[in-house]
Phi, psi and omega in degrees: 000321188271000164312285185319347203243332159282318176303321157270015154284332171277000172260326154289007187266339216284119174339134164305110175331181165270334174286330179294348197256316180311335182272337165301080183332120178312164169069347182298358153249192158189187218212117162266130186311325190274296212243343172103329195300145136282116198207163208307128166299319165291327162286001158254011178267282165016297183254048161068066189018048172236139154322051185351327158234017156246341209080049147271081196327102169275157180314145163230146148283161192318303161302351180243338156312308195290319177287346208269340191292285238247125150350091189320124180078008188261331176323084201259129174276152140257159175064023196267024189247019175286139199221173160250122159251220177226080181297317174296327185088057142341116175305115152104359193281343171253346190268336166266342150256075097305286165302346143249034160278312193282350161274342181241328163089038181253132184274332178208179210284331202250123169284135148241113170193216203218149188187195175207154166268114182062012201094328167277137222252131191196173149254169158223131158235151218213101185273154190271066175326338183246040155238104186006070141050045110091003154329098162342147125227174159314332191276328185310311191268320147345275197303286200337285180306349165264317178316318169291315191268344166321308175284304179301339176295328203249353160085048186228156173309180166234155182222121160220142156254172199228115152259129169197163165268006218153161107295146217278098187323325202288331192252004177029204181358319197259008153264002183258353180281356178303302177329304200262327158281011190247316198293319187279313217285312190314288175337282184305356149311298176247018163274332170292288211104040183254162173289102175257105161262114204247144200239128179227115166250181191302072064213125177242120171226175155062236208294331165309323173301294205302339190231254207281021179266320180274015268194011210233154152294315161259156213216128149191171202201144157288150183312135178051034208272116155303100182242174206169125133322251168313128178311148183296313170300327178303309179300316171297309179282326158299317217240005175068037186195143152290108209286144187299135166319317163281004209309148172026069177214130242261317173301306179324312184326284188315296187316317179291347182120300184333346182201149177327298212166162203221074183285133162284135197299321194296328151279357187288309210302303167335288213304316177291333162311299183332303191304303188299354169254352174290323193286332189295161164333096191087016178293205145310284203210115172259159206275000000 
């Protein structure tokens, strides 16, 4: 008897073959990095890519943004055959986005065009991390800046969400020069009295940060959107002192002032209607 009730504790113990693991189609899970749980990939593309059981916000693309948003069918691209090229002569530098045009099916880090919310009419741009880690070039600080004068042609709000690693090193100088042409188009932006929003999600960093990621009238981020100029460790070693466990982390942000609100995704669609009908023309409040 006490044979037997250990051989079917060893029968349930027994490791899964590698063919038995091979038959599990790849990506159809997924595993959350924050709580550890494991669970179905299509339900969490369902629950706008957050966890079911911590709230953890994953990464989205630029395309599944625009769906979570934007009016079905209302979505217009602009700029999109706009590209980078390799003014410095970078090794290997054109051969990697090449290759992530074709894995993300993005000519470049930024989505742009125009669409409505609710019935309101607005542009957006919406950047990618899974395009070279949502990394500032010229083509980037370009598409923005048109995408901002677009909107003032057409007298509509602006949206941008913000990803980034940065600026794109490969392009050195004329990619830090984006910070300061993206940041006067803006000015000239709310100098017309139009409505500009910055959505700052997970990892919004370096020049982006420093410059039109902070810059909006509403400032918001999603939970637990690593945000930041200088690296945290950089930041330890420069000022000699251990930085608070929450440190650039979009809740620390809000408690300091820095930001608007600390939106969920799963409410972000409501809250910019909202915003956008107090604002609209003959609203609550015109900008």
């Amino acid at each position: 008897m006490i044979k037997d009730l250990f051989t079917k504790k060893k029968k349930y113990a027994t490791i899964p073959s590698e063919q038995n693991r091979q038959d599990v189609p790849e990506g159809i899970m997924s595993k959350c990095p924050n709580c550890k749980k494991i669970m179905y990939t299509k339900e969490l593309i369902k629950n706008l890519r957050v966890c079911m059981n911590c709230d953890y916000h994953y990464s989205m693309t630029a395309f599944e943004r625009v769906e979570s948003l934007l009016d079905e069918g209302t979505f217009s691209e602009i700029d999109k055959d706009m590209i980078s090229e390799n003014p410095l002569g970078f090794p290997d530098y054109l051969e990697k986005l090449a290759k992530d045009r074709e894995k993300t099916g993005l000519n470049e880090a930024v989505l742009t065009g125009e669409g409505k919310i609710d019935g309101h009419p607005v542009v957006i741009a919406i950047m990618d991390s899974t395009f070279r880690m949502a990394s500032m070039g010229s083509a980037v600080g370009e598409k923005i800046a048109r995408a901002v004068e677009h909107a003032m042609e057409l007298k509509v709000p602006f949206i941008v969400f913000t990803a980034s690693g940065g600026a794109r090193m490969q392009e050195g100088v004329l990619s830090l020069m984006q910070m300061a042409k993206i940041s006067a188009v803006l000015k000239k932006f709310s100098n017309e009295g139009l409505l500009y929003i910055s959505i700052m999600t997970h990892p919004t960093t370096g020049g982006v940060t420093a410059s039109f990621a902070s810059v909006g009238d509403y400032n918001f981020a999603e939970p637990g959107a690593l945000i930041g100029f200088a690296g945290r460790r950089i930041i330890e070693q420069t000022i000699r002192e251990d930085l608070p466990e929450d440190f650039q982390t979009a809740e620390f942000l809000l408690k300091h002032g820095q930001l608007d609100s600390v939106i969920h995704r799963a409410e972000m669609r409501e809250t910019l209607s909202n915003i956008l009908e107090i604002h609209r023309p003959g609203g609550k409040l015109e900008c």
